[in-house]
C-alpha positions as CSV (number, residue, x, y, z in Angstrom):
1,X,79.7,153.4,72.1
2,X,81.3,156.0,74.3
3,X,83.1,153.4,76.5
4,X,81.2,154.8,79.5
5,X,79.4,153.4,82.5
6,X,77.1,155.2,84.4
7,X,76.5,153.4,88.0
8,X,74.3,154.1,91.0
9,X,74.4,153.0,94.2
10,X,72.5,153.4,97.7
11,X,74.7,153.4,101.1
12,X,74.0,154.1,105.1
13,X,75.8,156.9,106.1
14,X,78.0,156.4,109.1
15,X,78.8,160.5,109.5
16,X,76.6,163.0,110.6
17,X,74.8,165.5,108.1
18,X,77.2,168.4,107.6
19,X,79.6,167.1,110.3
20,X,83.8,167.5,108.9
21,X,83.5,163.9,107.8
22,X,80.7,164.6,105.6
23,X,82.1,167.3,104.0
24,X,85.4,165.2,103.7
25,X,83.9,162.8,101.5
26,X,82.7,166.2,99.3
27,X,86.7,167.4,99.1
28,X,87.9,164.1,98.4
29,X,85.3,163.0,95.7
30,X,85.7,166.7,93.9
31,X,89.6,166.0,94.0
32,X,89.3,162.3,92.9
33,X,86.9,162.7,90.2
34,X,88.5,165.5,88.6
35,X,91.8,163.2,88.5
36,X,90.3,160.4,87.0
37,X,87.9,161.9,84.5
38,X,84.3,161.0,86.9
39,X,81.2,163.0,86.5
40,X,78.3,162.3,89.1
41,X,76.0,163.2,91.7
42,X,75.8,162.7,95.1
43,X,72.5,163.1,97.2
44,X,72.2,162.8,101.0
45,X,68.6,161.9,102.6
46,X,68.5,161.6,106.4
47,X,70.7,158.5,106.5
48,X,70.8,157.6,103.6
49,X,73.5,158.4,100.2
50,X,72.6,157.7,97.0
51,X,74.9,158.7,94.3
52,X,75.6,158.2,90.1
53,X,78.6,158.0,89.0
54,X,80.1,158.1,85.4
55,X,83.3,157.9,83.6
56,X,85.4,155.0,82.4
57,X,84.5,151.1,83.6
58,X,87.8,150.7,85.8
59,X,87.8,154.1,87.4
60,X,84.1,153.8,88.3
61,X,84.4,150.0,89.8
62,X,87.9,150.9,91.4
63,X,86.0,153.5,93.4
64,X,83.5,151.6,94.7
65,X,85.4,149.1,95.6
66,X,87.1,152.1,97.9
67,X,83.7,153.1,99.0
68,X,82.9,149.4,100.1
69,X,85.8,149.9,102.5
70,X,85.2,153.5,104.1
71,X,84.0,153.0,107.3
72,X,81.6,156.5,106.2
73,X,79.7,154.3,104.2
74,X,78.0,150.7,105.6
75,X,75.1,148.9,103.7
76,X,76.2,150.1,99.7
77,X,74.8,148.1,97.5
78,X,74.7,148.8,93.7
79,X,71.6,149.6,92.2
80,X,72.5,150.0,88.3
81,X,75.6,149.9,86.2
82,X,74.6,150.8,82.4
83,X,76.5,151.6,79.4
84,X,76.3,155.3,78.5
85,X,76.3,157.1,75.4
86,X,76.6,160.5,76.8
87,X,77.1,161.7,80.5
88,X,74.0,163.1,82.3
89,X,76.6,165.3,85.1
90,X,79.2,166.3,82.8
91,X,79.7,169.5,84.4
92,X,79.9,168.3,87.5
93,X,82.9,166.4,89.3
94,X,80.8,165.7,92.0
95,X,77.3,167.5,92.0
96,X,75.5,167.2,96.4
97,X,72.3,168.0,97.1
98,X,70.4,167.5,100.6
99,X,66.8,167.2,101.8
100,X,67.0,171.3,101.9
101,X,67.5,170.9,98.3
102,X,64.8,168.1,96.9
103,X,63.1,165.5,99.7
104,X,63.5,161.6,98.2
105,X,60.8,160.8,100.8
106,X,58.5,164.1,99.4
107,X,59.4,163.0,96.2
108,X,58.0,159.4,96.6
109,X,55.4,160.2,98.5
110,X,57.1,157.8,101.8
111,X,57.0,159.1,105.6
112,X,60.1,156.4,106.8
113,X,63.8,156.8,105.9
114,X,63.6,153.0,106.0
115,X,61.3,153.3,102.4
116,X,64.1,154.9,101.3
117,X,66.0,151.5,101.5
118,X,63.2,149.7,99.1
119,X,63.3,152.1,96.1
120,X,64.0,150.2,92.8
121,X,66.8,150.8,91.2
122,X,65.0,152.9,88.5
123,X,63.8,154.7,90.6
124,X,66.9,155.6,92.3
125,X,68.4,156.5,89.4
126,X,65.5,158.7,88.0
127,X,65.2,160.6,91.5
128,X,68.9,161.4,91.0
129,X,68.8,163.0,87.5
130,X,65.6,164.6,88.9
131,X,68.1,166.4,91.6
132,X,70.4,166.9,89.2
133,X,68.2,169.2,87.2
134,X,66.9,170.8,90.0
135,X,70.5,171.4,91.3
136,X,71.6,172.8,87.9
137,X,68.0,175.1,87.3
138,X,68.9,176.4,90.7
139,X,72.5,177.2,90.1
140,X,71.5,178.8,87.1
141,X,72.5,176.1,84.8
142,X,71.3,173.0,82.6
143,X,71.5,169.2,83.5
């Protein structure tokens, strides 16, 4: 066993799309994960985040205790926390995609953000490493 988690979550974002908050959760996350050894991904649909994250049990539950507390974040609720033998993001600190990149709601086949809400927590967590690849094939890059 690695000693890994990998954890996924679902959140209401409280910032606009692209507004200087939203990209102040992007600097901070690529500064903070690099520091304490997290890997993850981090995808924004209308108003909606969903984001895996990966690295030590501690470091992972310490920073979503911090995200429970940011007023950019309302609603999170934890949708999976497995043990991991290998990181899916490894080469990423913090990977972000948008609905320009890959559509949840095109995806699943939903017209309402509010589906979004009502995924499973599979299926959260399979969209994401969907995204990831696509992120990665589009970067010219493996996942």
């Amino acid at each position: 066993m690695s000693g890994l988690i990998s954890l996924t979550y679902r959140s209401h974002a409280e910032v606009q799309e692209f507004s200087v908050h939203s990209l102040d959760i992007l600097r901070e996350a690529l500064a903070r994960n690099a520091r304490d050894g997290l890997t993850g991904f981090l995808h924004r649909d209308g108003p909606w985040f969903f984001q895996t994250l990966e690295g030590e049990p501690d470091k992972v539950h310490r920073l979503v205790d911090g995200l429970k507390r940011d007023w950019r974040h309302s609603w999170l609720k934890v949708l999976v926390t497995t043990e991991l033998e290998q990181r899916r993001f490894d080469d990423w600190a913090m990977a972000y995609s948008t609905t320009a990149d890959v559509s949840m709601m095109g995806y699943f086949g939903v017209s309402e953000h509010i589906a979004l809400s009502l995924l499973t927590d599979d299926q959260a967590r399979d969209f994401l490493e969907f995204a990831g690849r696509m992120k990665a094939a589009a970067l010219g890059g493996a996942a």
